[in-house]
C-alpha positions as CSV (number, residue, x, y, z in Angstrom):
1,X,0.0,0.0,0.0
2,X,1.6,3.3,-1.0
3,X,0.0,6.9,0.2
4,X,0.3,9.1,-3.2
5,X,-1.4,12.1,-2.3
6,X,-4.1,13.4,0.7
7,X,-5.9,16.6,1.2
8,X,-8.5,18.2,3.8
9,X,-12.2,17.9,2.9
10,X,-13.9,19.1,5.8
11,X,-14.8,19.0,9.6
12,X,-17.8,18.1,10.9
13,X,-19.2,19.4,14.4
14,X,-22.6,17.7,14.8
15,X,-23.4,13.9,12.9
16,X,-25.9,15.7,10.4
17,X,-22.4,17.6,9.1
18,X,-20.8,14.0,8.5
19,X,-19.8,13.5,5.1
20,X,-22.2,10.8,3.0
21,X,-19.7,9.0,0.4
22,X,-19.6,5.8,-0.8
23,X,-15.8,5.2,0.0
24,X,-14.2,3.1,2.7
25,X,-13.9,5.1,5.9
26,X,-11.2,4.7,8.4
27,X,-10.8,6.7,11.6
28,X,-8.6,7.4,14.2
29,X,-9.6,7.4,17.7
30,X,-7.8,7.8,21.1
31,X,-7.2,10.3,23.8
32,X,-6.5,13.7,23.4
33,X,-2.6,13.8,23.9
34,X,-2.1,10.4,22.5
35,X,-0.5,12.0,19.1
36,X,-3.0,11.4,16.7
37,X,-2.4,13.9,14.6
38,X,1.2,13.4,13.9
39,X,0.3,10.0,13.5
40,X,-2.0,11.1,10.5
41,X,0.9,13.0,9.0
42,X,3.6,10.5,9.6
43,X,1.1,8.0,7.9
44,X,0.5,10.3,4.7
45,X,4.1,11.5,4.7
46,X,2.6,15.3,5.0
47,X,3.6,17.2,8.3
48,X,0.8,19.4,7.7
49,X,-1.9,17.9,7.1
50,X,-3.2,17.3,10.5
51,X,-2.9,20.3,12.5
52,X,-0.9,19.5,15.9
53,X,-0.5,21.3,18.7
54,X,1.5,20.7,22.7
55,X,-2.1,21.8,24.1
56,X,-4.4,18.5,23.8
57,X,-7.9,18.6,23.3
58,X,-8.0,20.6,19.8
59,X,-9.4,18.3,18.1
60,X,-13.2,19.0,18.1
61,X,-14.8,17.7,15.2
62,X,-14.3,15.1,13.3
63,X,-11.9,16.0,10.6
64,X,-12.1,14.2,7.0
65,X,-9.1,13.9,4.9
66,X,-9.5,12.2,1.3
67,X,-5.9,10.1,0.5
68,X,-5.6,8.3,-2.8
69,X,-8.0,10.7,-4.6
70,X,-8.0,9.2,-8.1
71,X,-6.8,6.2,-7.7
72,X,-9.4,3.6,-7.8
73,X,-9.7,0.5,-4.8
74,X,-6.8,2.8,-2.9
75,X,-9.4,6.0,-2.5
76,X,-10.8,6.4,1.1
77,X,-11.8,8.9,4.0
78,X,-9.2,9.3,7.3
79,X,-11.8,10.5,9.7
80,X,-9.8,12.0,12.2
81,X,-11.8,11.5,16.0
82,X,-12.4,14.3,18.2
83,X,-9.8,13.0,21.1
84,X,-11.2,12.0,24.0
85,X,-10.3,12.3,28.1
86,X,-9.4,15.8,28.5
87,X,-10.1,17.6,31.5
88,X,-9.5,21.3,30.7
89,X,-13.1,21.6,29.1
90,X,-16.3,21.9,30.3
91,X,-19.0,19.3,30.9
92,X,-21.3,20.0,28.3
93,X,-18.4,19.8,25.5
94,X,-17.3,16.6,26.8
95,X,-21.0,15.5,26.4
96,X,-21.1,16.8,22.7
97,X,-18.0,15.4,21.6
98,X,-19.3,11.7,23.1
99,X,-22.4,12.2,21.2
100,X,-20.7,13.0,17.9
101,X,-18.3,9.8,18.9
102,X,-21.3,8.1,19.2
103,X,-23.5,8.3,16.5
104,X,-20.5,7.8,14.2
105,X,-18.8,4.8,15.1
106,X,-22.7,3.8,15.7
107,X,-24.2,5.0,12.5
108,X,-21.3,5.2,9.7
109,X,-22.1,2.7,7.1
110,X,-18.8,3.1,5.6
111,X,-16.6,2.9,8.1
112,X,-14.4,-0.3,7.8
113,X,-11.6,0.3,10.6
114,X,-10.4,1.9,13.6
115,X,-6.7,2.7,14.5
116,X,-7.4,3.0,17.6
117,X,-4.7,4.6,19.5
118,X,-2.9,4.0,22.7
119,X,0.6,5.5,24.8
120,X,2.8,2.5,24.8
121,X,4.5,3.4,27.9
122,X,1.2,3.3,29.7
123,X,-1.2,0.9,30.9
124,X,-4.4,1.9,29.0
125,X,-6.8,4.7,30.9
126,X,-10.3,4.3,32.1
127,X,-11.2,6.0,28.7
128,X,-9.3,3.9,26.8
129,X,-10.9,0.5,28.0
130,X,-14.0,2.7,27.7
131,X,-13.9,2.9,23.5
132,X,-12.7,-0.7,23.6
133,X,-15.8,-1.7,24.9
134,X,-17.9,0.3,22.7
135,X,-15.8,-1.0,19.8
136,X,-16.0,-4.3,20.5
137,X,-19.6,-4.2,21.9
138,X,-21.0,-3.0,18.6
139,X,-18.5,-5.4,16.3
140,X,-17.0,-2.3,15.4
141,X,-13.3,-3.6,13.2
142,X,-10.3,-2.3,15.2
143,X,-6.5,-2.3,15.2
144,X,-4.9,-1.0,18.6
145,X,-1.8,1.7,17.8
146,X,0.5,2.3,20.3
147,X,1.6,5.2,19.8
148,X,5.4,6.9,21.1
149,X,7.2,3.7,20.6
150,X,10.6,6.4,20.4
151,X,9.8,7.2,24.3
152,X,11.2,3.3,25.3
153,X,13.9,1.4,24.8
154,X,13.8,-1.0,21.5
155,X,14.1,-4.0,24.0
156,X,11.4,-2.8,25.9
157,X,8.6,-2.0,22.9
158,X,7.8,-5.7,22.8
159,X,6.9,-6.2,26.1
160,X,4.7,-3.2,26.6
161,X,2.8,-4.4,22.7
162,X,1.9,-7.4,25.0
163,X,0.8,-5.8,28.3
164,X,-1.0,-3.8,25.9
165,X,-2.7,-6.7,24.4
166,X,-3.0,-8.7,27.3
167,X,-4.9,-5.4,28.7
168,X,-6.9,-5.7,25.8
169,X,-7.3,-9.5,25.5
170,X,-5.9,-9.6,22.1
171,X,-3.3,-11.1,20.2
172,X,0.1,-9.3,20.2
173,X,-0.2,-9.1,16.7
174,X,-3.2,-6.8,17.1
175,X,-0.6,-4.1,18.5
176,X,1.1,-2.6,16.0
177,X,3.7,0.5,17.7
178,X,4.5,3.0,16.1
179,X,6.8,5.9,16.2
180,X,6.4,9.2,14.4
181,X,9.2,11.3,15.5
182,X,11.4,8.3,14.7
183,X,9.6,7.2,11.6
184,X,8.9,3.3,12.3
185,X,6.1,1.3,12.4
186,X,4.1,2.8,9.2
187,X,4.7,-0.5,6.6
188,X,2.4,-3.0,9.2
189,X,-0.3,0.4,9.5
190,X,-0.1,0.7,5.4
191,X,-0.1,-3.2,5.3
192,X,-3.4,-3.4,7.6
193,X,-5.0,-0.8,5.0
194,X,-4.2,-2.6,2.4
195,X,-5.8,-5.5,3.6
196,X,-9.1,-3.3,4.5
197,X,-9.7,-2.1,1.2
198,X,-8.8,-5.5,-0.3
199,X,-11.5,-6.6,1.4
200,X,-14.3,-3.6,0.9
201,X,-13.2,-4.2,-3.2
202,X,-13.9,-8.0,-3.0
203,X,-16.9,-7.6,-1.0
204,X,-18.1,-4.9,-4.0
205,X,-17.4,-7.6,-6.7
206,X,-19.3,-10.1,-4.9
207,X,-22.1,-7.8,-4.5
């Protein structure tokens, strides 16, 4: 699988704004300082894309980018997830970003996968084993990311891709770290994309 081009299409702050396509969705969940955005650029080789920032919580809709735009069976929708988990907001826009979480991962037809995103050197928050429920609740298809695999030492990235999965009950090979600052990790992301629009393009000849 090889990223040739991506570009911003829109944000949306309510579920009625969500964009109605026909092409594979995949999103990007996790907590508001987890690095999702960098992991976005890192993914689509553009540091620019996604805007970043040292304060968390910025993310606040759901943000669409369009990557492979002309090349058909590659073309899908990032859906960038408004982050989750952080405290320096009030009530009430805590309770609007959960209902636009929501009814997306609820309601999106086209949504085919999840990256959902984790720390690597910590043991996963309340809020984190919060969305796996939900995900795996409502058979919503997920991989786990563990994100800031730079922050360890190589020997010790293994070990915490277990704990992570043991966390989880999943299979190590369910974990997939990844570093953006020192660029590894993105070949078993692109792989697992690969295989998720393999499988949307089969399921459209079949249908």
């Amino acid at each position: 699988m090889i990223i040739l081009n991506s570009s911003y299409v829109k944000g949306a702050a309510t579920y009625s704004q969500c964009i109605v396509s026909d092409l594979p969705q995949i999103a990007v969940a996790g907590k508001s300082n987890v690095g999702k955005s960098s992991f976005i650029n890192f993914l689509v080789n553009d540091g620019k894309l996604a805007r970043t920032s040292k304060l968390p919580g910025r993310t606040r809709l759901i943000n669409y980018f369009l990557i492979n735009d002309g090349k058909p069976g590659q073309e899908f929708l990032l859906a960038d997830l408004p982050g989750y988990g952080f405290a320096k907001v009030s009530d009430a826009e805590k309770l609007k970003w959960a209902d636009l979480l929501e009814k997306y991962l609820a309601n999106e037809q086209m949504l085919k996968q999840v990256f959902f995103l984790v720390d690597i050197r910590h043991e996963p928050t309340r809020d984190d084993a919060t969305m796996y429920n939900y995900l795996f609740a409502n058979n919503v298809p997920f991989t786990v990311i563990a994100t800031k695999a730079d922050k360890l030492p190589k020997s010790q990235v293994k070990n915490r891709c277990r704990a992570i999965a043991n966390f989880f009950k999943l299979g190590q090979d369910d974990v997939l770290p990844v570093s953006a600052l020192a660029k590894t990790g993105k070949d078993a992301v692109l792989n697992k994309i690969e295989q998720v629009l393999a499988a949307c393009n089969a399921a459209g000849v079949d249908d």
